[in-house]
N, C-alpha and C positions, 0 to 999 in steps of 0.2 A: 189680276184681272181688273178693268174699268168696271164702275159699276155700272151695271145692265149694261154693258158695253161689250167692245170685244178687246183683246188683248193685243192689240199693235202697237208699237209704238211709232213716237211721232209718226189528194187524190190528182184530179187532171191539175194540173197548173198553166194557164193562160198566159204564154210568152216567158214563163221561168216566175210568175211574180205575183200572177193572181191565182189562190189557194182554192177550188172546187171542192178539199174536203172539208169536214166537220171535226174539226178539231176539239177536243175539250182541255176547260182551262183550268188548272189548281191555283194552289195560293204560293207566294212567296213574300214577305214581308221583309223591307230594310226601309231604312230613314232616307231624308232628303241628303244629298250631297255633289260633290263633285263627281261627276262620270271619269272613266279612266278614260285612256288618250283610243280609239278606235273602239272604244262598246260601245257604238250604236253608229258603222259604218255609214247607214241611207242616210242621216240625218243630213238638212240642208240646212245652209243660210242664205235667206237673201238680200242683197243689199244693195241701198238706195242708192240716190242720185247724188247724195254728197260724201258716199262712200263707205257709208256703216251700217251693221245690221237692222233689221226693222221686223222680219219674223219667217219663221221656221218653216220647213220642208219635207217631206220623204222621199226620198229615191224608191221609185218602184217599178222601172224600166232601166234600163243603160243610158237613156235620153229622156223618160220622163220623169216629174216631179208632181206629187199629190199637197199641196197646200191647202189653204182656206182662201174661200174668192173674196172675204172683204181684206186681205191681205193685197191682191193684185189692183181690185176696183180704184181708181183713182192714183194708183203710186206706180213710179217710175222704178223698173228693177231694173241697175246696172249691171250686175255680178252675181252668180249663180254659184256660192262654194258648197263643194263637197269635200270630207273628209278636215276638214276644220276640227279644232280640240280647241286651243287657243286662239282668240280671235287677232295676236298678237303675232300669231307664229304660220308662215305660209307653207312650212315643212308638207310633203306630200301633199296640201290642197291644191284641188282641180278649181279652174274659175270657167265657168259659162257664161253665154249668152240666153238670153231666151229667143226660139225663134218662132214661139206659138206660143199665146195665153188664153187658157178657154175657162170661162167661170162656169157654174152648170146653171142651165137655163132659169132651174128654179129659184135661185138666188133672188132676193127681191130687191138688191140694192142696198136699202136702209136695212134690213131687218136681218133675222138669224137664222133662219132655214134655210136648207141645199147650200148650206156654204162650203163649196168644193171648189177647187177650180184644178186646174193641171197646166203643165211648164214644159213645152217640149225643148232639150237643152240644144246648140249648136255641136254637140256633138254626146261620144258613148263615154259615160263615164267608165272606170274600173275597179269601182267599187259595189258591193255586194247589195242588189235590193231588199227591200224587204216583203216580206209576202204579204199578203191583202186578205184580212181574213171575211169570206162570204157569207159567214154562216150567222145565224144568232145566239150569242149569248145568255144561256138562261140563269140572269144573276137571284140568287135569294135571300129574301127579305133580311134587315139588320146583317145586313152582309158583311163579314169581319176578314173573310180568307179568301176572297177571289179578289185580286190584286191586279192593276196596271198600272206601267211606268212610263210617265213622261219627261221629256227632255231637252234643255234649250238655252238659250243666253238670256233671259228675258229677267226682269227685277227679281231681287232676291226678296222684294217685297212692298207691299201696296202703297204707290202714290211714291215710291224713288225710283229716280232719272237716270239713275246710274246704272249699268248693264256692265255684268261681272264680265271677264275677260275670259275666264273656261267655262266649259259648257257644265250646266248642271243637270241632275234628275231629279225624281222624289217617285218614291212608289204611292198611291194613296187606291184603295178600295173602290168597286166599281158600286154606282147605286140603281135602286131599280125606279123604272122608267113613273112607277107612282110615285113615290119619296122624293125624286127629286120636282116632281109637278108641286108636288105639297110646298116644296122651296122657291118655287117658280110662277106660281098661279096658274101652272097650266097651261106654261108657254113653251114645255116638253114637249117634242113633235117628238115621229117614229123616224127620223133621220137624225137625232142626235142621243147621245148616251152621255151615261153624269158617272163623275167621280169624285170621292172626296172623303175626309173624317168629319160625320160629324163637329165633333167640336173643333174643328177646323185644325189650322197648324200647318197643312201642308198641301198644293194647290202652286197651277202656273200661273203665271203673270205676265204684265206689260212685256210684249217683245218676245214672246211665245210661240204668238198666235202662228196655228197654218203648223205648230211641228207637230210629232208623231204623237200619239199613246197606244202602246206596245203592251201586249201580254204574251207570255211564256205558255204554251198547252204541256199536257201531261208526257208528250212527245218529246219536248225540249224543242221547239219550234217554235220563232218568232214570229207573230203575226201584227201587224197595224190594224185596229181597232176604230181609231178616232183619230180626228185633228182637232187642236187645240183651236177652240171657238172663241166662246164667252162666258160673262158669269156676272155675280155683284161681289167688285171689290177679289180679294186676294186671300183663299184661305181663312174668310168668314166664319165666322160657327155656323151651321145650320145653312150654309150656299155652296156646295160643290162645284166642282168647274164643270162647265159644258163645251162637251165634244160632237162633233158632226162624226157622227158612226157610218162608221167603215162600211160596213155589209149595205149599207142601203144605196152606195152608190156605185158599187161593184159596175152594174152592167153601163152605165153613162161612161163610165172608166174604159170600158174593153169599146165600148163605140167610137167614144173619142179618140183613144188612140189608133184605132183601125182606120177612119178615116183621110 
């Protein structure tokens, strides 16, 4: 992550994708690594105007894409991949256009709240969404076992230029909405959720920004929780990364694409 910054660089089911039930979430814990070639089908890239990635995506329609709006705000998307592992390897990736970009109203521009936006593609992907989780999370305090995994091309670590070639994950613990205020001053809104280890280690970075954070329920059901925001710096001790949570923008999601 930049510091204070964001990570860019340079029951009923609503259309098959957004979740109306109440899911609950357990724990599962692994280290950061390389994702396998297809675990985590939604994931997007987008990519710039000189041809290379610049930050992450979810597939959560056939034609749309849930990112971050300070990902769109000012940048030019030429190429829309999905199904991507290697960003080397064009095997099975779909390429799109974008033919709609909507950031959510609440967005302020400069700052870190409502930062949602969505990507309607030039056409259906055939790859598998992922569900939208509506509900709220009740994470508890010194939280060690309730787990989410993020995943993306983005630096393998703070202040390098370099963006690995396969896509990575890291699983890192979900925090609650006081704890990470305490790490924050108090600039945790009720639209965003934090994740992180304490003493740091593990956390997205530059080139991130806009892709999933994913938790597994007790059901074995994948749900999208959050997109990769902002934070200070890259796996700090004591700064977890901040996510724009899911549940709070559910219903913007289902009007936007209605209309």
């Amino acid at each position: 992550m930049k510091v204070l910054n964001y990570l860019l660089v340079a029951g009923l089911v609503f259309t098959g994708a957004i979740s109306q039930a109440a899911p609950k979430f357990g724990a599962k814990i692994v280290g950061g690594e390389e994702a396998a070639a297809g675990e985590f089908p939604y994931i997007v890239s987008l990519q710039g105007s000189y041809g290379g990635h610049f930050c992450g995506g979810s597939l959560i329609k056939p034609n749309w894409v849930l990112t971050a709006a300070h990902c769109v705000k000012g940048s030019t998307i030429k190429a829309i991949k999905i199904g991507l592992h290697s960003q080397k390897d064009t095997t099975n990736v779909e390429v799109f256009k974008p033919v709609k970009v909507v950031a959510n109203a609440g967005y302020p521009g400069s700052g870190t709240d409502w930062d949602f936006a969505l990507i309607q593609l030039d056409g259906n992907s055939q790859y598998t969404p992922v569900e939208l989780n509506t509900t709220e999370i009740q994470i508890p305090e010194n939280n060690t076992e309730l787990m989410a995994t993020t995943a993306g091309w983005g630096a393998t670590s703070e202040g390098s230029y370099g963006l690995p070639d396969k896509l990575q994950k890291v699983e890192v613990p979900l925090v609650t909405q006081a704890a990470c205020n305490k790490s924050y001053a108090g600039k945790i809104t009720d639209r965003m959720i934090c994740a992180g280890y304490t003493s740091g280690g593990k956390d997205s970075c530059q080139g991130d920004s806009g892709g999933p954070l994913v938790a597994k329920a007790d059901d074995g059901q994948t749900y999208l929780i959050g997109v990769v925001s902002w934070g200070k710096g890259c796996a700090r001790a004591g700064y977890p990364g901040v996510y724009s949570k899911v549940n709070a923008a559910v219903e913007w999601v289902k009007t936007t694409i209605a209309e």
